[in-house]
C-alpha positions in Angstrom: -88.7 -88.6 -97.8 -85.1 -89.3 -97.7 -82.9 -86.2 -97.9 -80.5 -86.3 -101.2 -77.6 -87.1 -99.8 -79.0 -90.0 -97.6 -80.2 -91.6 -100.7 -76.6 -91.2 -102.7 -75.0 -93.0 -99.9 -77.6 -96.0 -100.1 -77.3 -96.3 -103.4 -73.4 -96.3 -103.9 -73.3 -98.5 -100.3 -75.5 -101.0 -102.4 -73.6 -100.7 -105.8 -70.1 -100.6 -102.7 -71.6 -104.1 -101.6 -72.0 -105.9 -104.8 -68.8 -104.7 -106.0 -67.1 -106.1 -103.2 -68.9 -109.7 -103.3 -67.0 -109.4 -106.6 -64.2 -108.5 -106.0 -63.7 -105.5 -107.3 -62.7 -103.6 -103.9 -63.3 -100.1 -105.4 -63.6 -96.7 -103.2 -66.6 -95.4 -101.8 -66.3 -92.4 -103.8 -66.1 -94.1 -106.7 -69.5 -96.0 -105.9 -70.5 -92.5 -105.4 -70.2 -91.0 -108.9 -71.7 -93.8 -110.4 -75.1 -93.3 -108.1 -74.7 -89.8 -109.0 -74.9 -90.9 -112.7 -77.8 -92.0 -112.3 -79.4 -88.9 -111.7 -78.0 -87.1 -114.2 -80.2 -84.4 -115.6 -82.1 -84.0 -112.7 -83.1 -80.8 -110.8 -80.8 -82.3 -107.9 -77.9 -82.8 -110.2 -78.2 -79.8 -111.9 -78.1 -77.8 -109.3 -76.3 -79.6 -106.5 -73.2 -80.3 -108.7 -70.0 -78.3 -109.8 -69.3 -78.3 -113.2 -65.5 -80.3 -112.3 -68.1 -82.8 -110.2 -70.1 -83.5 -112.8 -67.0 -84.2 -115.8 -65.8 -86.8 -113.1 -69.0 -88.3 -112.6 -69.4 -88.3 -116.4 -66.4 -89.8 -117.0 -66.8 -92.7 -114.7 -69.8 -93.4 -116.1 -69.3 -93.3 -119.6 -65.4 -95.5 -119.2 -67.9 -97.8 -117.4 -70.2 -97.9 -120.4 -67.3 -97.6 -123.2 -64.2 -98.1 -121.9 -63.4 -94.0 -123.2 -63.4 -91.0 -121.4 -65.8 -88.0 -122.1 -62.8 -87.1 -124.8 -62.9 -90.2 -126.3 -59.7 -91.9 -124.3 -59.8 -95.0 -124.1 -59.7 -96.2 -120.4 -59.8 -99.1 -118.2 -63.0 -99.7 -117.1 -63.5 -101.0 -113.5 -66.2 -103.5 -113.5 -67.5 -106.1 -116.1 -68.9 -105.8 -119.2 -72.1 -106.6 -119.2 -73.1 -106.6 -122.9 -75.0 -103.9 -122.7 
């Protein structure tokens, strides 16, 4: 069983890896909140997360999603659209 934190870095080193055979060149930390994002809701998340950690992952996600911030301002979002 992989331990938390082990599995975070897998999964933002994979979303790190396609990023970068884009282009996009983003941080590490930002792969991170997005992985995190992912398990939003979770007993793990919940728990393992401050409240100031989980408005930053929250907001990365949803600029990704809608190009606005958890207060509705409208942001830049790093990656493509993808229509969804």
């Amino acid at each position: 069983m992989w331990v938390k934190g082990e599995f975070i870095v897998k999964m933002a080193t994979t979303l790190k890896e396609y990023g970068d055979s884009k282009g996009y060149g983003y941080s590490m930390e930002y792969y991170k909140k997005i992985a995190w994002g992912g398990l939003k809701d979770t007993d793990v998340y919940n728990n393992d997360k401050t409240t100031q950690e989980k408005e930053d992952i929250d907001d990365a996600v949803k600029i990704e999603l809608s190009g606005k911030d958890s207060k509705g301002i409208s942001k830049s979002q790093k990656g493509t659209d993808g229509g969804c």
